[in-house]
VMD Tcl script that builds the backbone (N, CA, C; Angstrom):
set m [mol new atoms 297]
animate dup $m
set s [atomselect $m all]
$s set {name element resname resid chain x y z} {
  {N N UNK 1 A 3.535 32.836 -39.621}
  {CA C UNK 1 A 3.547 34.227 -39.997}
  {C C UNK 1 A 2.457 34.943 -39.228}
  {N N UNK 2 A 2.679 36.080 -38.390}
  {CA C UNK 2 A 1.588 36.765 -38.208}
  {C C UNK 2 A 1.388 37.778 -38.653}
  {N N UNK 3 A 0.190 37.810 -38.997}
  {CA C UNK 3 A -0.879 38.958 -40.001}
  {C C UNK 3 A -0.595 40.427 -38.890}
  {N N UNK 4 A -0.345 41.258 -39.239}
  {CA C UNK 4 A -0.227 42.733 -38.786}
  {C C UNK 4 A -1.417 42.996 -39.469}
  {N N UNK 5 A -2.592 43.038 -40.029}
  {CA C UNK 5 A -3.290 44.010 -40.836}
  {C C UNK 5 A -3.520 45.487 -40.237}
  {N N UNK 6 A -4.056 45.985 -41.219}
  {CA C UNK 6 A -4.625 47.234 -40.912}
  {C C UNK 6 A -5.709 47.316 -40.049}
  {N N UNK 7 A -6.250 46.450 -39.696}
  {CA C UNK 7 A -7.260 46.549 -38.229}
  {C C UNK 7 A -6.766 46.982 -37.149}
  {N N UNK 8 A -5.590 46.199 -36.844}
  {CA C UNK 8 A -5.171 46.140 -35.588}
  {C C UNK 8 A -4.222 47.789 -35.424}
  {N N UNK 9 A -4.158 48.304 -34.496}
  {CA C UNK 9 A -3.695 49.309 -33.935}
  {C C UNK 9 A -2.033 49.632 -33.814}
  {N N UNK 10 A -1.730 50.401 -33.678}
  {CA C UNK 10 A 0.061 50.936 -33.425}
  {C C UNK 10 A 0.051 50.285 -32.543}
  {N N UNK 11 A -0.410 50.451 -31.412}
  {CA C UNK 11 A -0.548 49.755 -29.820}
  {C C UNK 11 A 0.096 47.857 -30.419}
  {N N UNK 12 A -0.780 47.611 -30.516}
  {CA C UNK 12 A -0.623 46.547 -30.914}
  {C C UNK 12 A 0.301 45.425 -31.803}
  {N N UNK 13 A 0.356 46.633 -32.531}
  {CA C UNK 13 A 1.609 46.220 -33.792}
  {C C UNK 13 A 3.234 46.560 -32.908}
  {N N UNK 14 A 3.059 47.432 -31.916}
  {CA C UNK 14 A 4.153 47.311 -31.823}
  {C C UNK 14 A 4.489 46.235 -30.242}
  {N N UNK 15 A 3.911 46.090 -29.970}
  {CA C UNK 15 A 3.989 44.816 -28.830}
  {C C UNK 15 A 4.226 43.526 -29.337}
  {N N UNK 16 A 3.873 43.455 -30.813}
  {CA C UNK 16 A 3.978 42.303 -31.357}
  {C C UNK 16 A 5.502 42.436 -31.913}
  {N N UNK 17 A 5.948 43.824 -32.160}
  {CA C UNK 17 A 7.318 43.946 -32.838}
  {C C UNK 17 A 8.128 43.943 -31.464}
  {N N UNK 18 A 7.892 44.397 -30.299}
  {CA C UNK 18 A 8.567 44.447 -29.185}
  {C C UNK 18 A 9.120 42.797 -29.008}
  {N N UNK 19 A 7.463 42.181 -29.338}
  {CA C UNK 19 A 7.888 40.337 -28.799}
  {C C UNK 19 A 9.114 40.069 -29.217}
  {N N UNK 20 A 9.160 40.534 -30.953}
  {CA C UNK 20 A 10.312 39.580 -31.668}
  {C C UNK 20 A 11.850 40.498 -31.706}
  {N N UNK 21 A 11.557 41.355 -30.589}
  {CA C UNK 21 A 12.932 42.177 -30.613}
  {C C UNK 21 A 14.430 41.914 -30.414}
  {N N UNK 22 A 15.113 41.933 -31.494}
  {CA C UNK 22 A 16.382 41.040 -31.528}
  {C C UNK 22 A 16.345 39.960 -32.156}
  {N N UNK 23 A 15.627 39.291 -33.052}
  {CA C UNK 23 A 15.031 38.127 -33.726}
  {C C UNK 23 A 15.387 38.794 -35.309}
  {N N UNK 24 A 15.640 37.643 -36.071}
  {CA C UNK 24 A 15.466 37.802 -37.582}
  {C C UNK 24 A 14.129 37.359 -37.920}
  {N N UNK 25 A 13.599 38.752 -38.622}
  {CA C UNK 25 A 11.881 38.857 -39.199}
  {C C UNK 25 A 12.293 38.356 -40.741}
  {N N UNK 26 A 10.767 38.290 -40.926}
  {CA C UNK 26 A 10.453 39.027 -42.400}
  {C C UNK 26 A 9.274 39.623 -42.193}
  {N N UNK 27 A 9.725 41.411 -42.693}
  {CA C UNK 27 A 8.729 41.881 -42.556}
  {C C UNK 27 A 7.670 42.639 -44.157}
  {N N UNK 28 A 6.358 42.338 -43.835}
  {CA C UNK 28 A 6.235 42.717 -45.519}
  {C C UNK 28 A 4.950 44.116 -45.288}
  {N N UNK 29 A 5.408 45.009 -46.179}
  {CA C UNK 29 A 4.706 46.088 -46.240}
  {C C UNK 29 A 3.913 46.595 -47.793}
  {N N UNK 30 A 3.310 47.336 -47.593}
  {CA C UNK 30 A 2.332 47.113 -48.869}
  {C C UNK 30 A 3.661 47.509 -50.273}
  {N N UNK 31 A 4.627 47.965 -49.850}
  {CA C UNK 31 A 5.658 48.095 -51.199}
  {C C UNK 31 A 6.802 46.802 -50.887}
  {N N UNK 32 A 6.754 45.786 -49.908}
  {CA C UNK 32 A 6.915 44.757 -50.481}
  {C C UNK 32 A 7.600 44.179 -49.643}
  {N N UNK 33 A 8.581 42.835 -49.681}
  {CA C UNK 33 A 9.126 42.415 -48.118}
  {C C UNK 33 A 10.759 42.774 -47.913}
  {N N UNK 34 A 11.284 42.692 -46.644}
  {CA C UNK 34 A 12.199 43.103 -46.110}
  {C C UNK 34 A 12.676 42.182 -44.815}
  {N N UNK 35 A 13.743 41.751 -44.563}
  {CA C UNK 35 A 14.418 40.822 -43.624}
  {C C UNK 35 A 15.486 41.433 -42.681}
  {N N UNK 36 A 15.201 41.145 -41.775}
  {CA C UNK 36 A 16.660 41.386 -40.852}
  {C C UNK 36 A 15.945 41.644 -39.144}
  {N N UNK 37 A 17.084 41.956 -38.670}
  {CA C UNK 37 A 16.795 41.824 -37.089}
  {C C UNK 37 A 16.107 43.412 -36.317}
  {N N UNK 38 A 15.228 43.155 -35.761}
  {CA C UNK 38 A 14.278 43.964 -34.815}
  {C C UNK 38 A 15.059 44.505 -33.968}
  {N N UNK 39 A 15.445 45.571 -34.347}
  {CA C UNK 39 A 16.483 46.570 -33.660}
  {C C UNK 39 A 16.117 47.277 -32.111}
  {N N UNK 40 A 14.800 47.668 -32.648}
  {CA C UNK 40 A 14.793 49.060 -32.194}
  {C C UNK 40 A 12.777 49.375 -32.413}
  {N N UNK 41 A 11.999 49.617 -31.453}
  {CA C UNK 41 A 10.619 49.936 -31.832}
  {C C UNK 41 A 10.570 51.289 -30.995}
  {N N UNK 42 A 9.793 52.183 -31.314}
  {CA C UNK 42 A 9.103 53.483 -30.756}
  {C C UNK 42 A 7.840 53.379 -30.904}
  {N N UNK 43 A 6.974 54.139 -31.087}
  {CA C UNK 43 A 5.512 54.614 -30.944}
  {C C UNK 43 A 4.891 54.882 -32.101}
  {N N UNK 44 A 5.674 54.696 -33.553}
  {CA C UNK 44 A 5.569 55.185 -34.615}
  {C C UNK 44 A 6.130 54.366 -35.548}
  {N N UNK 45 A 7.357 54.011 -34.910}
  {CA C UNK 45 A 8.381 52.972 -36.197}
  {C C UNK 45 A 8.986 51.783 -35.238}
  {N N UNK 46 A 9.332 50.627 -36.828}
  {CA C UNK 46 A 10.010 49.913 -36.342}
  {C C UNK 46 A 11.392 49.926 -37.171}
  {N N UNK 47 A 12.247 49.618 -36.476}
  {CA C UNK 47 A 14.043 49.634 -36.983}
  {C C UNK 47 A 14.306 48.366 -36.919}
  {N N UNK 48 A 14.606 48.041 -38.239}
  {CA C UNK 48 A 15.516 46.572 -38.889}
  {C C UNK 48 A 16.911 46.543 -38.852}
  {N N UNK 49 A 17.662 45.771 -38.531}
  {CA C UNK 49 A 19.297 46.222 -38.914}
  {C C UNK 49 A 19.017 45.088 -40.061}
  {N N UNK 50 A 19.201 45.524 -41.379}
  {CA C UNK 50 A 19.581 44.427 -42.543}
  {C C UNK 50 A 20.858 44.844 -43.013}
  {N N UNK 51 A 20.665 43.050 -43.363}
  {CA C UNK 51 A 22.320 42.825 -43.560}
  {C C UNK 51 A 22.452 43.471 -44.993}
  {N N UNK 52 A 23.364 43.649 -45.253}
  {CA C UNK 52 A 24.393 43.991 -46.691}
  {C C UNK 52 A 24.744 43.227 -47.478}
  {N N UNK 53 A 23.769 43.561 -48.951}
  {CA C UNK 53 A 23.894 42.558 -50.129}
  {C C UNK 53 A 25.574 43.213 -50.582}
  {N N UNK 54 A 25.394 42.850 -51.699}
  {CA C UNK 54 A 26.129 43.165 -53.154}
  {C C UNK 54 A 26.022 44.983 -53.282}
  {N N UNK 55 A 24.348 44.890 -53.613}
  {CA C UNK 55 A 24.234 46.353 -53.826}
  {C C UNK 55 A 24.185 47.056 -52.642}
  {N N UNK 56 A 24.471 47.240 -51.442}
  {CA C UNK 56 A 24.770 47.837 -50.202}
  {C C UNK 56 A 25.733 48.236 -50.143}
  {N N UNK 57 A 26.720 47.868 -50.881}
  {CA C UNK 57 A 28.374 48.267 -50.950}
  {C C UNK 57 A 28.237 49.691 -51.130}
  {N N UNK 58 A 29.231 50.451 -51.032}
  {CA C UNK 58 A 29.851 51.927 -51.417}
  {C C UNK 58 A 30.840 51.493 -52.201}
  {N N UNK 59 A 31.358 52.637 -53.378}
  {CA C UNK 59 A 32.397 52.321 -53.752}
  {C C UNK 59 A 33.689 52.648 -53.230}
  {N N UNK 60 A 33.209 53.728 -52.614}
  {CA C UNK 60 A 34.115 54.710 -51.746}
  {C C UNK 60 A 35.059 53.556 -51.158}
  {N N UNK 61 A 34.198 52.464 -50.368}
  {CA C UNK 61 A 35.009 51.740 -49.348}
  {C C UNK 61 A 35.753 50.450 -50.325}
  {N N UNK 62 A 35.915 50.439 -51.224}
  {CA C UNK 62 A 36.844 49.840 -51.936}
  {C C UNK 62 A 37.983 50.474 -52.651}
  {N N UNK 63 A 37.523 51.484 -53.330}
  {CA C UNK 63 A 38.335 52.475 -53.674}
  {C C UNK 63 A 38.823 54.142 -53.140}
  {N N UNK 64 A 39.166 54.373 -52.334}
  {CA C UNK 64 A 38.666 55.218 -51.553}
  {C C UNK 64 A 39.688 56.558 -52.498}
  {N N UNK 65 A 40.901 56.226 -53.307}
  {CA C UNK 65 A 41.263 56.955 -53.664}
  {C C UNK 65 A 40.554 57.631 -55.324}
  {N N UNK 66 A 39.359 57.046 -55.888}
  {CA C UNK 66 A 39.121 56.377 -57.140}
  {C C UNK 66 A 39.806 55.521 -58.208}
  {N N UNK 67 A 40.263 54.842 -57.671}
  {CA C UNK 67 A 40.873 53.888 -58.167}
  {C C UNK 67 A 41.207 52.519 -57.467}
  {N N UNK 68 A 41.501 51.340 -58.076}
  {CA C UNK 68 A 42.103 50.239 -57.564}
  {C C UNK 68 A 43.398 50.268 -57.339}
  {N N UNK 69 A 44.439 50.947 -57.228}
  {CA C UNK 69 A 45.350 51.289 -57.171}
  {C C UNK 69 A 45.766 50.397 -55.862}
  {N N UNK 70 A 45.119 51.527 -54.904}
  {CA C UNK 70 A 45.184 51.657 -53.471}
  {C C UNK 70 A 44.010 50.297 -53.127}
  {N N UNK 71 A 44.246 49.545 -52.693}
  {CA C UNK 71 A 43.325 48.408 -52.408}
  {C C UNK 71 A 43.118 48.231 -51.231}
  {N N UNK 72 A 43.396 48.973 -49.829}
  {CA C UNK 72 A 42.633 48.950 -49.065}
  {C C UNK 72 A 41.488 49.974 -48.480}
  {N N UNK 73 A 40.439 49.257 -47.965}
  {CA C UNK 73 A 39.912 50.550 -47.174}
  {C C UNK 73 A 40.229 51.421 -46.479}
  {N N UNK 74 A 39.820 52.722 -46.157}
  {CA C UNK 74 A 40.318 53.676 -45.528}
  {C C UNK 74 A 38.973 53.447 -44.156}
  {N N UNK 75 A 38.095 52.786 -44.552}
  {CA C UNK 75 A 37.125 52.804 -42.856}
  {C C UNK 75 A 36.320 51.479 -42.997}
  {N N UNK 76 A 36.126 50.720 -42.216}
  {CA C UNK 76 A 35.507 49.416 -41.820}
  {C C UNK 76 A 34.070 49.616 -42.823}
  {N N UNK 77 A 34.047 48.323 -43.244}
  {CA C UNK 77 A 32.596 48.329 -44.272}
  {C C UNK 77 A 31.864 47.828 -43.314}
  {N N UNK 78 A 30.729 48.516 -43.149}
  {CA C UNK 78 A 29.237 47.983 -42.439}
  {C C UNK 78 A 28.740 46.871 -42.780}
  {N N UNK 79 A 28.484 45.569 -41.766}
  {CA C UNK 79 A 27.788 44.569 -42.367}
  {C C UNK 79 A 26.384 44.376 -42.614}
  {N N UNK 80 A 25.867 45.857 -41.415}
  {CA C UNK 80 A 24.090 45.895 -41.431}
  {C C UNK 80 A 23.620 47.473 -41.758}
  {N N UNK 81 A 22.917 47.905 -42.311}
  {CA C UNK 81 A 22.493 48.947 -41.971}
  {C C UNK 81 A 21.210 49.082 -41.534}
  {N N UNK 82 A 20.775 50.217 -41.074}
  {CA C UNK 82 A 19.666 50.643 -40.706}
  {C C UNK 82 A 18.402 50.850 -41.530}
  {N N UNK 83 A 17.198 50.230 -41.690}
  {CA C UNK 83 A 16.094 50.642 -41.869}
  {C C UNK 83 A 14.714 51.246 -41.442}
  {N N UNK 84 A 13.967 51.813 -41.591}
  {CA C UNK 84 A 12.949 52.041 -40.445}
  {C C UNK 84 A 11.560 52.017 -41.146}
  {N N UNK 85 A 10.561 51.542 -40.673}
  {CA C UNK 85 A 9.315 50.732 -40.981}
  {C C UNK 85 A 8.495 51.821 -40.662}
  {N N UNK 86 A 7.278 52.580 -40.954}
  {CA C UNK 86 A 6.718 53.095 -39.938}
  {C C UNK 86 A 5.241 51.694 -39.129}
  {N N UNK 87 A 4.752 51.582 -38.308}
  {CA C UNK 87 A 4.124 50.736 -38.010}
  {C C UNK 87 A 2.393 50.358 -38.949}
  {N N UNK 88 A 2.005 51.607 -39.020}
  {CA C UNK 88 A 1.143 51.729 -39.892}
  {C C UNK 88 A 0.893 50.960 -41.016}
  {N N UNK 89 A 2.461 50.713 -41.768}
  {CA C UNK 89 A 2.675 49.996 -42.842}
  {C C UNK 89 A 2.552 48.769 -42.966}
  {N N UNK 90 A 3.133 48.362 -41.854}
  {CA C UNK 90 A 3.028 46.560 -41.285}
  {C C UNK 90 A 1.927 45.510 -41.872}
  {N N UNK 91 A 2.408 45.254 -43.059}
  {CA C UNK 91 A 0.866 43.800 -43.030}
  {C C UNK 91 A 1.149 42.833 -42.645}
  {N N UNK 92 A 2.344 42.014 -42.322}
  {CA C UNK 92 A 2.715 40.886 -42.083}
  {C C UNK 92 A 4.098 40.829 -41.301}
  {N N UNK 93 A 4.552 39.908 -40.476}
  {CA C UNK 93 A 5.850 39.632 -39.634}
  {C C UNK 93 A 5.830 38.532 -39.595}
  {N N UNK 94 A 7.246 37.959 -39.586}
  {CA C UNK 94 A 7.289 36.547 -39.042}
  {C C UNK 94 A 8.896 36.366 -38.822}
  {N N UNK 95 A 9.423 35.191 -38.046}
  {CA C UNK 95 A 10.354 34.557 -37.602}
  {C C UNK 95 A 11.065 33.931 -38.619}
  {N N UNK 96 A 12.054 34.078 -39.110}
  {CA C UNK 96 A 13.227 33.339 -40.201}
  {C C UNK 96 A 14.428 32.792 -39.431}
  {N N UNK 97 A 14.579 31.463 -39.320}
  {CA C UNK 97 A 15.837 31.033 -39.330}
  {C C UNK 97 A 17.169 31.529 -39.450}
  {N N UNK 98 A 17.788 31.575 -38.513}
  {CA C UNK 98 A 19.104 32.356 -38.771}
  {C C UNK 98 A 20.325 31.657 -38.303}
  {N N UNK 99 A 21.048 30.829 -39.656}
  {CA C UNK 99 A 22.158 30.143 -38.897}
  {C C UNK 99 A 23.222 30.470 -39.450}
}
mol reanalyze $m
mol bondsrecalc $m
mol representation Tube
mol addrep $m
């Protein structure tokens, strides 16, 4: 696991997020941890694509008419969505297994 603390700089934090870009993290911030792949870094933030639990669903995309009636989707369900970190926040990163 490497320590991001608050010592170390944006500069820094994000060269370390650049390293693992395209990699499944875990990343933990002072409101708590978060997993998925290193999308995307800027000068300010970092972008996770995490995957889609249970509660990630819409209902829309099951029922699109309100009801079960109609049982298919009307548009492709997302398997990841987007999150964004600001760097500042960063206390910790690390590498997770992904098979």
């Amino acid at each position: 696991m490497t320590n991001v603390n608050t010592i170390m700089s944006n500069a820094d934090k994000k060269k370390i997020c650049q390293q693992h870009m395209h990699r499944y993290v875990l990343v933990q911030t002072a409101e708590g941890w978060c997993d998925g792949f290193v999308e995307h870094v800027d000068d300010d933030m970092v972008y996770l694509a995490v995957p889609c639990g249970s509660d990630g669903m819409d209902e829309r995309v099951l029922y699109p008419y309100g009801g079960p009636i109609y049982p298919y989707p009307y548009y492709p369900r997302r398997r990841f969505f987007r999150r964004r970190f600001p760097l500042g926040a960063l206390l910790a990163l690390s590498l997770l297994p992904f098979f």
